[in-house]
DRENTOR-684794 format. One record per residue: residue number from 0; residue in three letters; x, y, z of N, C-alpha, C in turn. Coordinates in nm, 4 decimals, decimal comma. Last residue first. Example, Ala and Ser with C-alpha at 12.3 -4.5 7.8 and 13.67 -1.06 7.14 Angstrom:
BEGIN
SITE   k   r      nxx      nyy      nzz     caxx     cayy     cazz      cxx      cyy      czz
SITE   1 SER   1,2850  -0,2250   0,7080   1,3670  -0,1060   0,7140   1,2900   0,0030   0,7870
SITE   0 ALA   1,3190  -0,5690   0,7800   1,2300  -0,4500   0,7800   1,3200  -0,3300   0,7800
REM end
This chain:
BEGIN
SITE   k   r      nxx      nyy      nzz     caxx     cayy     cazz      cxx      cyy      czz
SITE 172 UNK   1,3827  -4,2549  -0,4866   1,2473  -4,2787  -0,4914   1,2115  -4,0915  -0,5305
SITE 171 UNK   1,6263  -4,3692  -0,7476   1,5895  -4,3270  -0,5934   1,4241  -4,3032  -0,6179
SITE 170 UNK   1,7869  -4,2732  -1,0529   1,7630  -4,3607  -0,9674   1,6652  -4,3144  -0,8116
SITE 169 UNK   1,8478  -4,2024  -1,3952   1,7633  -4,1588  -1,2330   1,7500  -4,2808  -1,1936
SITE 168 UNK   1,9682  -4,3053  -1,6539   2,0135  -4,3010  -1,4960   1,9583  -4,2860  -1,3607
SITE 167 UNK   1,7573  -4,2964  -1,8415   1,8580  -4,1938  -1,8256   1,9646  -4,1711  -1,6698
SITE 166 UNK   1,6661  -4,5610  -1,8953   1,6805  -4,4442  -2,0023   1,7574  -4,3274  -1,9524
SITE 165 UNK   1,7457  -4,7367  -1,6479   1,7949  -4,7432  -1,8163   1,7929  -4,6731  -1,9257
SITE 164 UNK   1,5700  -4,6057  -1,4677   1,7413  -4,6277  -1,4603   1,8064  -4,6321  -1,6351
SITE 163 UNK   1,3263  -4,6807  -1,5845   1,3740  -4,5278  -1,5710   1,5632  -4,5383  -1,5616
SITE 162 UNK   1,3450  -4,9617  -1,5315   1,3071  -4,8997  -1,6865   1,3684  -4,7448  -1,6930
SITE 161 UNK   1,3825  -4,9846  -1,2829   1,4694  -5,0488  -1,3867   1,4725  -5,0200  -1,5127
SITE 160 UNK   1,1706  -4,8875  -1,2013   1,2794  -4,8399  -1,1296   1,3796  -4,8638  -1,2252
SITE 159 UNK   0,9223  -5,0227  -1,2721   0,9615  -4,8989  -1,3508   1,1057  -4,8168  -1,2867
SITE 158 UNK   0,9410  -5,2888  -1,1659   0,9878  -5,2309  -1,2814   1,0427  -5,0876  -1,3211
SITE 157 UNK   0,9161  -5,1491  -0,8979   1,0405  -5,2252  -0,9360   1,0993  -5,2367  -1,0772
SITE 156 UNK   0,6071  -5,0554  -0,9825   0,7014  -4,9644  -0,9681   0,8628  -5,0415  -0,9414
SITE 155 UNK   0,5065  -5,3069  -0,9835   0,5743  -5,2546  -1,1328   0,6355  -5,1289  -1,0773
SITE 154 UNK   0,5162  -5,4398  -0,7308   0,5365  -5,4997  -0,8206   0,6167  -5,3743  -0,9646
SITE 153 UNK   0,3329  -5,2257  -0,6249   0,4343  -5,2091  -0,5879   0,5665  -5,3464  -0,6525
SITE 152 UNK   0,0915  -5,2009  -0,7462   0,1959  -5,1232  -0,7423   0,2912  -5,1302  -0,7523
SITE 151 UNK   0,0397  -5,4377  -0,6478   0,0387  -5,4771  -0,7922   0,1173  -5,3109  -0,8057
SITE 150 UNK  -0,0031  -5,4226  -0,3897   0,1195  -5,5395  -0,3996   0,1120  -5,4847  -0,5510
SITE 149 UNK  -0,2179  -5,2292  -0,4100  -0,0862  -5,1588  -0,3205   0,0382  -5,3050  -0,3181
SITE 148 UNK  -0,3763  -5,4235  -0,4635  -0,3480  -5,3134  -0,5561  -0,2219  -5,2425  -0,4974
SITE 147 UNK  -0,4314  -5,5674  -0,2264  -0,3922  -5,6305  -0,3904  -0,3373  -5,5141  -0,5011
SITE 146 UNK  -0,5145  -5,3818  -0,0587  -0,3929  -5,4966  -0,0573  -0,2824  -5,5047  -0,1908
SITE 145 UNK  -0,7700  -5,3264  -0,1449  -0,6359  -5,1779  -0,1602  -0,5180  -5,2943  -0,1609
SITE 144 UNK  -0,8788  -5,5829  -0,1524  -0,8489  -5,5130  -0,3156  -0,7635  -5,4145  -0,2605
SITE 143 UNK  -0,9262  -5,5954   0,1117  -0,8493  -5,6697   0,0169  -0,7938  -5,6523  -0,1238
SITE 142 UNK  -1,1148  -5,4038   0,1806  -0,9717  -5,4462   0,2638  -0,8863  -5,5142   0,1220
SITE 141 UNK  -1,3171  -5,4919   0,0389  -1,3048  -5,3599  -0,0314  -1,1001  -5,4160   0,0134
SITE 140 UNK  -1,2974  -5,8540   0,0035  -1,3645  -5,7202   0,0560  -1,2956  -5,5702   0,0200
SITE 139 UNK  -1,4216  -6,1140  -0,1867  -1,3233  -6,0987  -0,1232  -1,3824  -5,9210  -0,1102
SITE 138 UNK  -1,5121  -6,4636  -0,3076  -1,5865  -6,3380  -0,2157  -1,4309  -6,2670  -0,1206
SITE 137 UNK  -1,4316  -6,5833  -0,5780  -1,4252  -6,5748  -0,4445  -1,4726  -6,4576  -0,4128
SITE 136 UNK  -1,4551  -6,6182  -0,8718  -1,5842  -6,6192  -0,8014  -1,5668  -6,5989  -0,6376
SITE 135 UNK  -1,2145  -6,5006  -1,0269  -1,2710  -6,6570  -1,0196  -1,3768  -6,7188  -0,8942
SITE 134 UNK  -1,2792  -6,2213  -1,0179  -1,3023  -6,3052  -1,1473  -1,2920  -6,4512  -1,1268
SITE 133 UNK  -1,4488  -6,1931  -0,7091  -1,3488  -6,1639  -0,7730  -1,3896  -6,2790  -0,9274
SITE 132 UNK  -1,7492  -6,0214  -0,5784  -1,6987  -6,1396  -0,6209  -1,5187  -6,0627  -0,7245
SITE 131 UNK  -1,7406  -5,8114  -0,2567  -1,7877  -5,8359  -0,4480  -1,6819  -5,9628  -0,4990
SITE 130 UNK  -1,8315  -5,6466   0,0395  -1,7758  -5,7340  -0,0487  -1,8210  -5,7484  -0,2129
SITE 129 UNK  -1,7281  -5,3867   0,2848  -1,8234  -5,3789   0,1099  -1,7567  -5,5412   0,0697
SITE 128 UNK  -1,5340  -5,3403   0,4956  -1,5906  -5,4141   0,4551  -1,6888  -5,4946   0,3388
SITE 127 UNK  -1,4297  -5,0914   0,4091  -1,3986  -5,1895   0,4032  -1,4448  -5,3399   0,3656
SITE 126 UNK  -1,7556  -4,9311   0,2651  -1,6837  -4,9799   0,3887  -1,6199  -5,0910   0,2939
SITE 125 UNK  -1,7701  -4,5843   0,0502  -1,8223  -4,7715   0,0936  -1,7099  -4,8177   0,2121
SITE 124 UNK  -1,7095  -4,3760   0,0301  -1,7901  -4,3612   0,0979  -1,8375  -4,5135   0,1469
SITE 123 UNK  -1,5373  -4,4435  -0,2779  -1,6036  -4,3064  -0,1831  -1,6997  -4,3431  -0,0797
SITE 122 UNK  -1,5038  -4,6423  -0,4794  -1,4726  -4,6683  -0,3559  -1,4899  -4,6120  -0,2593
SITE 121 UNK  -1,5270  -4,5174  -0,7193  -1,6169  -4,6186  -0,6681  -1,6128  -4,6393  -0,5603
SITE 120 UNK  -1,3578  -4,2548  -0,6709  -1,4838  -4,2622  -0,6954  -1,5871  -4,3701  -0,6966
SITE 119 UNK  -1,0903  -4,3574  -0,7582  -1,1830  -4,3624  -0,6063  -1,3108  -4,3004  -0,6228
SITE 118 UNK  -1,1585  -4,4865  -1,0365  -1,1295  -4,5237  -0,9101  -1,1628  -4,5186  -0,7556
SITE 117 UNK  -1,1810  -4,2392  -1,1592  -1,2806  -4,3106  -1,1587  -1,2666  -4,4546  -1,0157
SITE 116 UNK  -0,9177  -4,1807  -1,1176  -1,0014  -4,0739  -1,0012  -1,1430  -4,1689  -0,9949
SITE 115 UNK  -0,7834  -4,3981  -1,2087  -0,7249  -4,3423  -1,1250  -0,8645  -4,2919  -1,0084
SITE 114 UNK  -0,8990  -4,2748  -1,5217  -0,9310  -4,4314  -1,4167  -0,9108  -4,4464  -1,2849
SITE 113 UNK  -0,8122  -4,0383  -1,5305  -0,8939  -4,0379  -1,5490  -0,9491  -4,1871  -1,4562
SITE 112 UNK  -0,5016  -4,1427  -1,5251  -0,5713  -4,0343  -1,4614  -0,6702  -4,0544  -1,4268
SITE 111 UNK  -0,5049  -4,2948  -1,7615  -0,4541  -4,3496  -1,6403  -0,4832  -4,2766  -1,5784
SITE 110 UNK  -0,5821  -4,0885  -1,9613  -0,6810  -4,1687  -1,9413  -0,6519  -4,2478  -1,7680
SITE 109 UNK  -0,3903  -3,9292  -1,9463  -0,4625  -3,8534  -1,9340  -0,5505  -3,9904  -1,8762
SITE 108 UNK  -0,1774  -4,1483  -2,0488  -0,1462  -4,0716  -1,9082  -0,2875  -3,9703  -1,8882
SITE 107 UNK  -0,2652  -4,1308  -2,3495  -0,2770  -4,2100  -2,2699  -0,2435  -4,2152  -2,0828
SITE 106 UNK  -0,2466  -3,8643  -2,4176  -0,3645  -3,9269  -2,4377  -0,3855  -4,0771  -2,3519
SITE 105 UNK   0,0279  -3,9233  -2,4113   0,0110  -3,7742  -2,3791  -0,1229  -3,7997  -2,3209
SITE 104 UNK   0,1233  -4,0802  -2,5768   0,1596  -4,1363  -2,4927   0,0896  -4,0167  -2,3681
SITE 103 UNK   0,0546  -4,1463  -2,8891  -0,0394  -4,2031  -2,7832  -0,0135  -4,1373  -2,6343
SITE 102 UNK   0,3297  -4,1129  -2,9696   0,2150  -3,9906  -3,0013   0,0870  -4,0286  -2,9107
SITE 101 UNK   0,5113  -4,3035  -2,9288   0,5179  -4,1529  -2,8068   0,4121  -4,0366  -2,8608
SITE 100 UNK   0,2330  -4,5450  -2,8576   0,3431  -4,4956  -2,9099   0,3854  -4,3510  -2,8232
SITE  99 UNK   0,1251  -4,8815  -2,7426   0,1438  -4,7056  -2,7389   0,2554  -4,6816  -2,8057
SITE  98 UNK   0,0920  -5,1478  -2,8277   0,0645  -5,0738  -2,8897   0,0683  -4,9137  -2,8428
SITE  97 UNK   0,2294  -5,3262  -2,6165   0,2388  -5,3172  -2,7522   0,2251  -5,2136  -2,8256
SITE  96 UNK   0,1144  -5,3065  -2,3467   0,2037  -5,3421  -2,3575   0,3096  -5,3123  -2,5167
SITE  95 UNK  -0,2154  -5,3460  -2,4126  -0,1473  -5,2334  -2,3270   0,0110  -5,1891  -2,3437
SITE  94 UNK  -0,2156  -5,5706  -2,6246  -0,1904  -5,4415  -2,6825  -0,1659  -5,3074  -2,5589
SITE  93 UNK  -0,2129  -5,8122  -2,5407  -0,1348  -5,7411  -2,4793  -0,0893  -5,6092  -2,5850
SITE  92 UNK  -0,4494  -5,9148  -2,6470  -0,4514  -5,8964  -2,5153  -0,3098  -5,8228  -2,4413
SITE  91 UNK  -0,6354  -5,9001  -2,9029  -0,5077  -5,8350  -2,8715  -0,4741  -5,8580  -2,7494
SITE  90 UNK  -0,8712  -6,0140  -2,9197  -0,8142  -6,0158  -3,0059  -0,6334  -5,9576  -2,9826
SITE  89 UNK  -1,0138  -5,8871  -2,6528  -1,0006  -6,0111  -2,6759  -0,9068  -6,0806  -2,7784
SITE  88 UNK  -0,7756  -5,5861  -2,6064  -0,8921  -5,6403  -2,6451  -0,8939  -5,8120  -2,6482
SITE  87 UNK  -0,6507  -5,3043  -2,4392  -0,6225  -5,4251  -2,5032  -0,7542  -5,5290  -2,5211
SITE  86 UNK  -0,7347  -5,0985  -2,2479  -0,6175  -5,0588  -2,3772  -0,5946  -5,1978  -2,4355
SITE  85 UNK  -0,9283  -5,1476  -2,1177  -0,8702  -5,0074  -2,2352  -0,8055  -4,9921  -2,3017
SITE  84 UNK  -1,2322  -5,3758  -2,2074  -1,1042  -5,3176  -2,1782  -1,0902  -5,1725  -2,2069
SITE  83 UNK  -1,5534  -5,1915  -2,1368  -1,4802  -5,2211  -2,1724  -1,3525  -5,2172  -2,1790
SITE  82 UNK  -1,8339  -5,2372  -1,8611  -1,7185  -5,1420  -1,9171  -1,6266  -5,2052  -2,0165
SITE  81 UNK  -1,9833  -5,4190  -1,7733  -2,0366  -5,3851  -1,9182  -1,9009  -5,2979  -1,9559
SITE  80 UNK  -1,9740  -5,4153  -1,4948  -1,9067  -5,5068  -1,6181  -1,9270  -5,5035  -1,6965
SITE  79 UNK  -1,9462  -5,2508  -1,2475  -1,9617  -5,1782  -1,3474  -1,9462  -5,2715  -1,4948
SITE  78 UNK  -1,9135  -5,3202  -1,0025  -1,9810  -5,4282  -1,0585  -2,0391  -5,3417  -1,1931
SITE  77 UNK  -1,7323  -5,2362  -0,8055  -1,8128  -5,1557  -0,8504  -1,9799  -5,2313  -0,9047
SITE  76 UNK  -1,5630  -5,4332  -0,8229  -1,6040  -5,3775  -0,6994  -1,7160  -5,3217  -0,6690
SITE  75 UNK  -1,5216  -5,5056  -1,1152  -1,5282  -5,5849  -1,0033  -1,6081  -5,5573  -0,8637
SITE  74 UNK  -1,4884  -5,2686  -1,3162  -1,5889  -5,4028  -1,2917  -1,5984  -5,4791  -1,2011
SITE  73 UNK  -1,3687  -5,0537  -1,0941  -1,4999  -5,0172  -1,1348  -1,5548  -5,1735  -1,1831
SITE  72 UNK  -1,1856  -5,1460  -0,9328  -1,2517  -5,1179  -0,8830  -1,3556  -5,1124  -0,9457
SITE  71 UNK  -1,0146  -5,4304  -1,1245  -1,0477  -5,3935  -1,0272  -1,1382  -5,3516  -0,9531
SITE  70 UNK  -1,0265  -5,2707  -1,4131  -1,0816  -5,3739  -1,4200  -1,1393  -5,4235  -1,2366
SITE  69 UNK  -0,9714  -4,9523  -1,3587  -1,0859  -4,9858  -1,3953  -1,0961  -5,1407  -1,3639
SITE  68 UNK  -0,6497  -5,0553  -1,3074  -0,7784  -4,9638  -1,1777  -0,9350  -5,0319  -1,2418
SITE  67 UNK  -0,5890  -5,1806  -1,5195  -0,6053  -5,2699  -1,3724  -0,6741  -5,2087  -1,2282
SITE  66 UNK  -0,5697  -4,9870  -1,6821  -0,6666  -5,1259  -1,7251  -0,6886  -5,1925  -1,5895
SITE  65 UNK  -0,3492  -4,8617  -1,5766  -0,5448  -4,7833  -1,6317  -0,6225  -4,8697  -1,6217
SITE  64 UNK  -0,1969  -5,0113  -1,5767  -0,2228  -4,9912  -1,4658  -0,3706  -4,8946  -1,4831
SITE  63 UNK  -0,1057  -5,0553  -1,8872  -0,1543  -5,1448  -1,7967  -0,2359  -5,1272  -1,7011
SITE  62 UNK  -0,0314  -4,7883  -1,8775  -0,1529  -4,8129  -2,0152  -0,2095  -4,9312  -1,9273
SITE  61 UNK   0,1953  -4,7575  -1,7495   0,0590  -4,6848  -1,7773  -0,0351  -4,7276  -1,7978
SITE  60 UNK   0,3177  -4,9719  -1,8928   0,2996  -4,9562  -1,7551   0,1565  -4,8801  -1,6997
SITE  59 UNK   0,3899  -4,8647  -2,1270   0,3306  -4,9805  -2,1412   0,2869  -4,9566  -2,0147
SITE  58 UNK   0,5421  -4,6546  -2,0702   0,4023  -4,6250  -2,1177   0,3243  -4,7377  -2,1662
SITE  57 UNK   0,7863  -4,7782  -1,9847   0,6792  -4,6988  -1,9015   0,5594  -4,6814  -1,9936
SITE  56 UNK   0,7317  -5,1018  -2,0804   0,7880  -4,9935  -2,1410   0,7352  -4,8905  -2,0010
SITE  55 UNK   0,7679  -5,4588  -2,2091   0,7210  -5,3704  -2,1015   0,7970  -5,2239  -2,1276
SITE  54 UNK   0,8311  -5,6375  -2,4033   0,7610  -5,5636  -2,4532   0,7057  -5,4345  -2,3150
SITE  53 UNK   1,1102  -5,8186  -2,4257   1,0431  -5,8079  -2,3094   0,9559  -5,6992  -2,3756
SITE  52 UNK   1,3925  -5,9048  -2,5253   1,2398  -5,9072  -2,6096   1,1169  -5,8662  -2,5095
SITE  51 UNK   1,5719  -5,7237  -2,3168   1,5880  -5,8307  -2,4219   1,4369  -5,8433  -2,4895
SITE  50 UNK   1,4686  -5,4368  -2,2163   1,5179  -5,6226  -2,1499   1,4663  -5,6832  -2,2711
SITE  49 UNK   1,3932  -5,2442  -2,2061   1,5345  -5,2229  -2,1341   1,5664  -5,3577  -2,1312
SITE  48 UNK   1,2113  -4,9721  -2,4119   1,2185  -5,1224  -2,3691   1,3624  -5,1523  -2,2891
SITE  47 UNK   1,0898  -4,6740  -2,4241   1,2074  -4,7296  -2,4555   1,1732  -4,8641  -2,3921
SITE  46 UNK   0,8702  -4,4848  -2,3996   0,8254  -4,6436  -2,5112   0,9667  -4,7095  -2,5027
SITE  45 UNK   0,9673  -4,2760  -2,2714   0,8172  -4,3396  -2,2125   0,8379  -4,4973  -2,2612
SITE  44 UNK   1,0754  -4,1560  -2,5036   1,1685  -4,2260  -2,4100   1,0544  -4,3289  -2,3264
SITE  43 UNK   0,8826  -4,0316  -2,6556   0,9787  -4,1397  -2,7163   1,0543  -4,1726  -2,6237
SITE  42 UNK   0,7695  -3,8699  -2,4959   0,6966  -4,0084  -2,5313   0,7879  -4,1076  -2,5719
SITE  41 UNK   1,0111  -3,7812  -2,2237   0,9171  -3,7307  -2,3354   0,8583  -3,9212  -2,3978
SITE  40 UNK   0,9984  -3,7140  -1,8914   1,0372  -3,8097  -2,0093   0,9177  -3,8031  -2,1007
SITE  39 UNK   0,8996  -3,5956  -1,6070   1,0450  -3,5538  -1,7170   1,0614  -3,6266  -1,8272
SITE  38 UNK   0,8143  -3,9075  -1,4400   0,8509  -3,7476  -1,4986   0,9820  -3,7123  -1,5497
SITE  37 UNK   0,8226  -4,1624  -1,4179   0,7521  -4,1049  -1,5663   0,7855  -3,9346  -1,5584
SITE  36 UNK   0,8582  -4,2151  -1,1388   0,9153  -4,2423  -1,2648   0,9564  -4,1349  -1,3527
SITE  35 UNK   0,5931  -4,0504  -1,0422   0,7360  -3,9761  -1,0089   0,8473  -4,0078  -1,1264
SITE  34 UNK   0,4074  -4,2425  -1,1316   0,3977  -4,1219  -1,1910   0,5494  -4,0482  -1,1603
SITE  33 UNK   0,4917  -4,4588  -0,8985   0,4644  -4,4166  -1,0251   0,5323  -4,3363  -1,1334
SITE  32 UNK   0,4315  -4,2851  -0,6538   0,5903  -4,3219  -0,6785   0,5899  -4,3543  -0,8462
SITE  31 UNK   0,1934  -4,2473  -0,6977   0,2549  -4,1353  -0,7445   0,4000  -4,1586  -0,7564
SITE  30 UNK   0,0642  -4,5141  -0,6578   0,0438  -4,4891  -0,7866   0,1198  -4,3581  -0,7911
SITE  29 UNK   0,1931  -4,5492  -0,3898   0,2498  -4,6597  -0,5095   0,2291  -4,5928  -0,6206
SITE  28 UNK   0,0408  -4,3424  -0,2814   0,2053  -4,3425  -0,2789   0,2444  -4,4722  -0,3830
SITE  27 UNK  -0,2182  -4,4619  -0,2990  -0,1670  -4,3563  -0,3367  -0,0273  -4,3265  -0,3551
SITE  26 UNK  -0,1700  -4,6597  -0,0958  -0,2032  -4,6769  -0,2524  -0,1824  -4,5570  -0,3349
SITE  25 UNK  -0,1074  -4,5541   0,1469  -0,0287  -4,6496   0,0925  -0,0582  -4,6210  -0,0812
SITE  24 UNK  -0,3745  -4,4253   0,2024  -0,2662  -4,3473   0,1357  -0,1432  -4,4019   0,0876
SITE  23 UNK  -0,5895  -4,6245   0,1710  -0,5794  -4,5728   0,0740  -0,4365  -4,4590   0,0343
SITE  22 UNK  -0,4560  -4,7564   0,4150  -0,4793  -4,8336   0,2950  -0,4646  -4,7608   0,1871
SITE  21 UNK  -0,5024  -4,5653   0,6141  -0,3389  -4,6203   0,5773  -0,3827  -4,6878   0,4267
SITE  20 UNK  -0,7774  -4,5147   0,6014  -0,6572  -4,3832   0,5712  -0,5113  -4,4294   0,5697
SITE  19 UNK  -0,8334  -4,7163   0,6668  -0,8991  -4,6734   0,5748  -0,7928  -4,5704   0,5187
SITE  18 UNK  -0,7179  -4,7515   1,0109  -0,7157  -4,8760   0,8693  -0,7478  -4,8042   0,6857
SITE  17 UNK  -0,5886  -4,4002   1,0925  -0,6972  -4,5394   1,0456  -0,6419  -4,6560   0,9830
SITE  16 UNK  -0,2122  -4,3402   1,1668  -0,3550  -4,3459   1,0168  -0,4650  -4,4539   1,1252
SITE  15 UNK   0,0746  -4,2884   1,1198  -0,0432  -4,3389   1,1926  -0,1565  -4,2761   1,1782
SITE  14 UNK   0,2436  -4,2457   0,9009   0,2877  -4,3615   0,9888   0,1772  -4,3642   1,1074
SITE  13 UNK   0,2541  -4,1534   0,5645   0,1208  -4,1489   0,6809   0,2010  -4,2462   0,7567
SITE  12 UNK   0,5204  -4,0115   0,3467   0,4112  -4,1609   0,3932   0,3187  -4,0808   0,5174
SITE  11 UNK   0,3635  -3,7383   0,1257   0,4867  -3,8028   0,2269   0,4247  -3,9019   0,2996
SITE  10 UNK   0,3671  -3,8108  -0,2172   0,2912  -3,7265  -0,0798   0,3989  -3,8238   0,0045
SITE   9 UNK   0,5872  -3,6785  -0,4321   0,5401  -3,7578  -0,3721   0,4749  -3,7416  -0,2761
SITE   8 UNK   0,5535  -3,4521  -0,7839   0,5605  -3,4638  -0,6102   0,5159  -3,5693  -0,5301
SITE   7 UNK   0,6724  -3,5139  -1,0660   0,5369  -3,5148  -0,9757   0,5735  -3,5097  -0,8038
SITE   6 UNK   0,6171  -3,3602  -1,3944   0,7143  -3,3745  -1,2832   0,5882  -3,4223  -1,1594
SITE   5 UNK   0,4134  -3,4949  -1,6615   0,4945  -3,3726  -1,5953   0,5667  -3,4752  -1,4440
SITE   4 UNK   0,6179  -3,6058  -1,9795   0,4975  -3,6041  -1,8520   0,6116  -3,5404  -1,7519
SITE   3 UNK   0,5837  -3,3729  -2,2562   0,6520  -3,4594  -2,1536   0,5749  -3,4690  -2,0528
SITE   2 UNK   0,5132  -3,3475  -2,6164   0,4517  -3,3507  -2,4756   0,5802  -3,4566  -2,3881
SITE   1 UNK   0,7019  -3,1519  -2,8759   0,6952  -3,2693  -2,7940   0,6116  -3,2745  -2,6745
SITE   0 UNK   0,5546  -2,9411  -3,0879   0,6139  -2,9504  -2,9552   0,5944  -3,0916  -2,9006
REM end
């Protein structure tokens, strides 16, 4: 039996919120607009490519955005740095991108999950304010990473608008 990712329900925006409760439900809505993509599409469509030599795929996307929760909240924020990439190595660096297949692709949406919750799980209970060095040593605050992550969303979900369009037409949010 083929695995398909499943269908996903969007939560509906928040238009007045906390600072804390707009940030994180913004972010949330990037990572399920996401996931919304990706439903309905079996692995071998997940891996279709839509642009000339371009190696980006939805399940490249995935695979990326696992790597960019963990790298983010858990080594950065967290200061978890012993963790290792996930899906791409010193030797490979764009094996996120490269290397899934549609047999990976089941195993790999489990893990984007998994990072996802590991995710807020670093972030449970700390203040905005919480600071931690970024990879080129600036001091920047919890505030700033949902930012950065709710722009890096919202960056590839454009992709993945263009990627989904191209395998089977769906369009809209």
């Amino acid at each position: 039996m083929t695995w398909t990712s499943p269908e996903v329900q969007r939560p509906e925006r928040i238009s007045v919120a906390d600072e804390r409760v707009a940030l994180e439900s913004a972010l949330d809505l990037g990572r399920a607009t996401f996931l919304y993509k990706c439903g309905g599409l079996t692995g071998s469509q997940l891996i279709v490519r839509s642009v000339g030599r371009s190696t980006m795929s939805l399940l490249g996307l995935a695979r990326h955005l696992a790597g960019v929760e963990r790298w983010w909240f858990r080594n950065h924020f967290a200061g978890e740095s012993d963790l290792p990439w996930v899906f791409f190595t010193e030797d490979n660096m764009d094996g996120d991108f490269e290397d899934g297949t549609p047999e990976s692709a089941e195993g790999d949406f489990e893990i984007y999950h998994r990072e996802v919750a590991a995710a807020r799980a670093a972030v449970a209970g700390r203040s905005l304010d919480d600071t931690f060095r970024r990879p080129n040593g600036e001091l920047a605050d919890l505030r700033w990473l949902f930012v950065y992550l709710i722009e890096e969303y919202g960056r590839h979900n454009g992709h993945a608008d263009l990627l989904r369009e191209h395998i089977d037409g769906r369009t809209g949010w």
